[in-house]
C-alpha positions as CSV (number, residue, x, y, z in Angstrom):
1,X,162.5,137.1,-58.4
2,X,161.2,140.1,-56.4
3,X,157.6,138.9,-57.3
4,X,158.2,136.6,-55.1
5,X,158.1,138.5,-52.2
6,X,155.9,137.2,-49.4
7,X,152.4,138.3,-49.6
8,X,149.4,137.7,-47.0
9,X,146.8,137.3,-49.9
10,X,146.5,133.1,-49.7
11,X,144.4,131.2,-52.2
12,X,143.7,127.5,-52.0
13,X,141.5,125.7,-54.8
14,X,139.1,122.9,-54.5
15,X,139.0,121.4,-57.5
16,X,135.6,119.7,-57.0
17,X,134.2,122.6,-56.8
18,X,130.8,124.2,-58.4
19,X,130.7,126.5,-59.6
20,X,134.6,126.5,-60.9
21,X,137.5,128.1,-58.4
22,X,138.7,131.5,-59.7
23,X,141.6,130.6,-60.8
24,X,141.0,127.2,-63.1
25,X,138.8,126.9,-66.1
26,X,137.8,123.6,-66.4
27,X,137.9,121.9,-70.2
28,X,136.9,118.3,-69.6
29,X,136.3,116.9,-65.6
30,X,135.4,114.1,-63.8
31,X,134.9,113.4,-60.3
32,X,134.5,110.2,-58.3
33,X,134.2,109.1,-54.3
34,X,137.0,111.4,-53.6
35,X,139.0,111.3,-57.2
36,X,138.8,114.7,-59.4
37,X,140.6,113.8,-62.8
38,X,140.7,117.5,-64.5
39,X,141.9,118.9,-67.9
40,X,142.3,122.4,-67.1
41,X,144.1,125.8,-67.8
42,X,145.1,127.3,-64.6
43,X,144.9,131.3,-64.6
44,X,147.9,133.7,-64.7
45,X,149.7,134.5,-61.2
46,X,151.3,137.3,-61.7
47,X,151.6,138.4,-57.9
48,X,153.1,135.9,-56.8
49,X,149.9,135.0,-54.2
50,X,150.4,131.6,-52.1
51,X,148.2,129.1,-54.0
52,X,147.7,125.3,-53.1
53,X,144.5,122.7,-53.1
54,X,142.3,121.3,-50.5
55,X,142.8,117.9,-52.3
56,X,146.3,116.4,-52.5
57,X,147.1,117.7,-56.0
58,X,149.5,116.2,-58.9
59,X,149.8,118.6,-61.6
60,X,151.3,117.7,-64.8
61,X,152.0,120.4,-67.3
62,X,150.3,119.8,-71.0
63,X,150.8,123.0,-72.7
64,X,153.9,125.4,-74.1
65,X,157.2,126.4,-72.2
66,X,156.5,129.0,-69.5
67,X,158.7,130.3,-66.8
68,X,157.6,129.9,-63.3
69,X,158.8,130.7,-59.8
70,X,158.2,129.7,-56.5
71,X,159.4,129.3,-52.1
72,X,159.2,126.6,-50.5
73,X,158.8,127.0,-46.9
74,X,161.3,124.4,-46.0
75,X,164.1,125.7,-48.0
76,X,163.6,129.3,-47.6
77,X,164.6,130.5,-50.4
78,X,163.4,131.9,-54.1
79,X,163.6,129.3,-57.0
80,X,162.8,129.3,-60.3
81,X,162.7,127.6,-63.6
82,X,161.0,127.0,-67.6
83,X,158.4,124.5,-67.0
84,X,158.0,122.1,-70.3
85,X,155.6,119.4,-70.9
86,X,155.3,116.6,-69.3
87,X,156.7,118.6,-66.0
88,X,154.8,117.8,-62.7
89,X,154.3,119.0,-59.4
90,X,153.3,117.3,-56.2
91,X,151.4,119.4,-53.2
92,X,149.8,117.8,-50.5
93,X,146.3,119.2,-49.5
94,X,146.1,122.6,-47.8
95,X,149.3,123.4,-48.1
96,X,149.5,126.5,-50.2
97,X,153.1,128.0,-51.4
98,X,154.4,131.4,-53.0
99,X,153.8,130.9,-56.9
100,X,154.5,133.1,-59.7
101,X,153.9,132.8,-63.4
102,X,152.2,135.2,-65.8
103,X,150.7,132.7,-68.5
104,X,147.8,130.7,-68.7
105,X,149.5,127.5,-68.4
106,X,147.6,124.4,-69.5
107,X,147.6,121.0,-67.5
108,X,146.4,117.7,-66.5
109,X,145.4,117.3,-62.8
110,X,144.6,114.2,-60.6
111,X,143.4,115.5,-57.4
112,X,142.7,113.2,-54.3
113,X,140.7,114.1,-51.5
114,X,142.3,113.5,-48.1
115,X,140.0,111.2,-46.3
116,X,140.7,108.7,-49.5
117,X,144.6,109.5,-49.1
118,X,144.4,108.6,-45.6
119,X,142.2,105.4,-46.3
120,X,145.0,104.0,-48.8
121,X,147.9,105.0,-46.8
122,X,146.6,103.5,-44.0
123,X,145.5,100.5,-45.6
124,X,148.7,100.4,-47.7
125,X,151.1,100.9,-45.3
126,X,151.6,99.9,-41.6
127,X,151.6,103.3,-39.4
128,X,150.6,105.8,-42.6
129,X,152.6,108.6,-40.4
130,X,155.0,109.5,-43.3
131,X,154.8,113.1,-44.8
132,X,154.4,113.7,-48.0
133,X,157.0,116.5,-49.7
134,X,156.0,118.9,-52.2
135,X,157.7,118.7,-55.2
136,X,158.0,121.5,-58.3
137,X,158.6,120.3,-61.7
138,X,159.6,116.6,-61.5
139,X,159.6,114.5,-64.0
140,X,158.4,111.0,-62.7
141,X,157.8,108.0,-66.0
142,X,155.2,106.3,-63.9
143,X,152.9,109.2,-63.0
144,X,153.4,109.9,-66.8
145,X,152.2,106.5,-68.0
146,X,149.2,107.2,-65.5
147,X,148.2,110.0,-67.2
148,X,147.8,108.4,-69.9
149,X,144.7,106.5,-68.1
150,X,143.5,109.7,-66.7
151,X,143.1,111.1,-70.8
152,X,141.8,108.1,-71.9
153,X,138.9,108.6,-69.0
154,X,138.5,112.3,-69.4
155,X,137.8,111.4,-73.2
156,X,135.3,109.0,-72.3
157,X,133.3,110.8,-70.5
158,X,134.2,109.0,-67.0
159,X,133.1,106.1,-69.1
160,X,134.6,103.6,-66.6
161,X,133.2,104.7,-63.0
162,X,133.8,104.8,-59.9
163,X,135.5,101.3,-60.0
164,X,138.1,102.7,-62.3
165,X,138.2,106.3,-60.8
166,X,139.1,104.7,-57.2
167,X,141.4,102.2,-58.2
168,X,143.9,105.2,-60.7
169,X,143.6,107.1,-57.2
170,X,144.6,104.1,-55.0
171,X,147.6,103.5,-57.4
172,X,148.4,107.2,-57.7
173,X,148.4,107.6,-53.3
174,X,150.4,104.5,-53.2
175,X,153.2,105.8,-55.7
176,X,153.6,108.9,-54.1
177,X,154.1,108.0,-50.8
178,X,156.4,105.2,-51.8
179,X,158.7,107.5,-53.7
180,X,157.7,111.3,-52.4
181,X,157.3,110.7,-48.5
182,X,159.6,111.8,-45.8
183,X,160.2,108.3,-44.1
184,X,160.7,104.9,-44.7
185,X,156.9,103.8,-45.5
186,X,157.1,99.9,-44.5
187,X,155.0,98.1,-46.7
188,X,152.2,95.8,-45.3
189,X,152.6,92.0,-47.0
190,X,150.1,90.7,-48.7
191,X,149.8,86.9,-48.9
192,X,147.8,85.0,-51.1
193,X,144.6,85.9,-52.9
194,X,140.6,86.1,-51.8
195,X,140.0,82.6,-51.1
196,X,137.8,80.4,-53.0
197,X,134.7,81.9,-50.6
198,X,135.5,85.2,-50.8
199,X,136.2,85.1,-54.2
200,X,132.8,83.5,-55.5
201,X,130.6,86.0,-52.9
202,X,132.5,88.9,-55.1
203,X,131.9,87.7,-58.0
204,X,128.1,86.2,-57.1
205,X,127.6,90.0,-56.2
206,X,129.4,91.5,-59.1
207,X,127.1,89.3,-61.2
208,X,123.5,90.8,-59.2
209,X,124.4,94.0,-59.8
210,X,126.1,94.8,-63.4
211,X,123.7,97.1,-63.8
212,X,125.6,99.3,-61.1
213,X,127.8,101.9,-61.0
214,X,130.7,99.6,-58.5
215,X,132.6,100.7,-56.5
216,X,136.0,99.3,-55.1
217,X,135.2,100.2,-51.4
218,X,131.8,98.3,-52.3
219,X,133.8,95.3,-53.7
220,X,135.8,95.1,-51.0
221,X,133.1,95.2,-47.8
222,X,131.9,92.1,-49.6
223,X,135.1,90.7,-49.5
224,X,135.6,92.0,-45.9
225,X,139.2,93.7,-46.6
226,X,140.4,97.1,-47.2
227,X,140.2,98.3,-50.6
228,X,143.6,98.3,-51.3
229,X,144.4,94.6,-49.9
230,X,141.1,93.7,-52.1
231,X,142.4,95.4,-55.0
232,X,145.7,93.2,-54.8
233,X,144.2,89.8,-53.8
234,X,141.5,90.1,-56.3
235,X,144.2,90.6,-59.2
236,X,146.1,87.5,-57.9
237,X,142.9,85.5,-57.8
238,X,142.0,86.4,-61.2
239,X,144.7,87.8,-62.9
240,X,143.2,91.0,-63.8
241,X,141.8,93.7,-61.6
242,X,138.9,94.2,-60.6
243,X,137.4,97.1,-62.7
244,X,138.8,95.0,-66.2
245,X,137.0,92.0,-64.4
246,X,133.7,93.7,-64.4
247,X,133.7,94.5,-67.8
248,X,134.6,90.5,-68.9
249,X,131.5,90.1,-66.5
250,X,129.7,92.3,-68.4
251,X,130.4,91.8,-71.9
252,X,129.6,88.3,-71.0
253,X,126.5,89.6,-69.7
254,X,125.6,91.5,-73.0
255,X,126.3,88.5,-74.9
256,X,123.6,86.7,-73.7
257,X,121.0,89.0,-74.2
258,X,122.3,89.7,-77.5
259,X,121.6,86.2,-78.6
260,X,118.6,85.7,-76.2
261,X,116.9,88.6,-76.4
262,X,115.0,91.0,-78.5
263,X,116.3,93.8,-76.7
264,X,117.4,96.8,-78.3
265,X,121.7,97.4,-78.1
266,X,121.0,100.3,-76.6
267,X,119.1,99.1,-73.6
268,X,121.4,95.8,-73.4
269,X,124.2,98.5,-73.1
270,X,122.6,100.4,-69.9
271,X,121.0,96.7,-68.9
272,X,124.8,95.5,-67.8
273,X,126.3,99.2,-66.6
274,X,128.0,100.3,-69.0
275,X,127.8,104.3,-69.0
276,X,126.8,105.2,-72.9
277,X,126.2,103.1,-75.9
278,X,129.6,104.0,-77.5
279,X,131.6,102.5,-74.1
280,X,129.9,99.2,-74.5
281,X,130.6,99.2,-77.9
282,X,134.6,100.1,-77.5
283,X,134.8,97.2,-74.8
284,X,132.4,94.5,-76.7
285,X,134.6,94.8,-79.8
286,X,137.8,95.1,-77.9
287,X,136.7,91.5,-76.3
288,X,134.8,89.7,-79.1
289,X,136.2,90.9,-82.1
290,X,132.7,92.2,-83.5
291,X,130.3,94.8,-83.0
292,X,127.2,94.5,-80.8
293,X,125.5,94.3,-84.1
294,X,127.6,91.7,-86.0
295,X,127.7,89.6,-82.6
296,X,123.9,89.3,-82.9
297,X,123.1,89.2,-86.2
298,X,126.1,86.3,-86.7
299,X,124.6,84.2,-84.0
300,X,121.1,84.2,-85.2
């Protein structure tokens, strides 16, 4: 492991960046009010340079077997290892750390900006003081099944928003610090739901503005909570969270003007906020059963 040797020359990536960092090449990427979901092949290391993010970054290897080393400050010593698929590391923002590998190693990144890490942790958690570790090649189920969300949504084109963008972020912040922190995070109790108020001013000002691209932090000054507490007490409320709620509202939407309207599909789809033609159509069949085109032309 002499290439691991420490070295002044210290690199930290932003992932939001335009145009790209040096050392990622970007294949699909989206990025929302402080989310940055990123399929990507990272470039080769070879010198072992001190890499990290200015975002809070989960990494999670997508690509072939490689070998990769690296020093952790903490433990002071050279380790190494094959990474595989599904492998992940954790690195909090601005803290960059001796890496060395020599392929081009394909991955799946979820990277969180820290003025929205400290907005959830402090309105997750009562203090929001706990440290967050870095972590090298984990494997972790629940960040896996995540990233199953964060394909889906790189697929789509960031299809579903900010609404969906902020609330896989909120979820993502809260796991890690309840499983990768330093301390004892105490959890803040939540009790009960909106409130029959609160609730229908939400949902009065979900309903003026489906056109919109929503946004949980939006939802949630309505509401007059924290987007996390908002988050949970709308999902206890309704039963579903809010950005699957907005799409019921929505599709519900759509199916009016389907029936009572000449609009065109097209312009019905951008009428209630949904991103592209083919979005509306995944969720309209998904909920009804039909095509935007069978709905209407069943009904008349």
């Amino acid at each position: 492991m002499a290439e691991l040797a420490c070295r002044s020359r210290v690199e930290l990536i932003n992932f939001t960046d335009e145009p790209r960092p040096r050392r990622v090449e970007h294949a699909e990427r989206i990025s929302q009010d402080g989310v940055v979901i990123s399929r990507c092949v990272l470039q080769p290391n070879p010198e072992g340079d001190a890499l990290g993010s200015t975002q809070l970054a989960v990494v999670l290897h997508d690509g072939a077997p490689f070998e990769m080393g690296w020093c952790l400050p903490e433990r002071g010593r050279k380790e190494s290892r094959r990474m595989v698929a599904g492998d992940i590391h954790i690195n909090p923002a601005n803290r960059p750390i001796h890496q060395h590998w020599t392929i081009a190693p394909r991955v799946l990144v979820m990277a969180l900006e820290p003025w929205f890490v400290d907005d959830v942790v402090a309105e997750a958690f009562e203090g929001g003081a706990s440290t967050l570790r870095t972590v090298i090649g984990t494997r972790d189920p629940v960040i896996e099944n995540m990233a199953a969300f964060w394909r889906r949504e790189l697929d789509e084109g960031g299809a579903g928003g900010r609404l969906w963008a902020e609330g896989l972020g909120t979820l993502l912040a809260v796991h890690l610090f309840r499983e990768y922190s330093d301390g004892i995070v105490p959890r803040i109790p939540l009790i009960g739901g909106l409130g029959a108020i609160r609730l229908r001013r939400v949902v009065e000002y979900i309903d003026a503005h489906l056109s919109e691209d929503l946004s949980l932090h939006e939802l949630a000054g309505v509401a007059g909570l924290s987007a996390h507490h908002f988050g949970e007490a709308f999902r206890i409320s309704t039963g579903r969270p809010p950005h699957r709620f907005v799409i019921e509202r929505r599709i519900d939407r759509a199916k009016s003007l389907l029936i009572g309207s000449e609009a065109t599909i097209a312009g019905i789809s951008l009428a209630v906020g949904f991103a592209s033609h083919s979005h509306f159509a995944v969720n309209f069949r998904k909920l009804t059963g039909a095509t935007p085109s069978r709905f209407r032309q069943d009904r008349r």
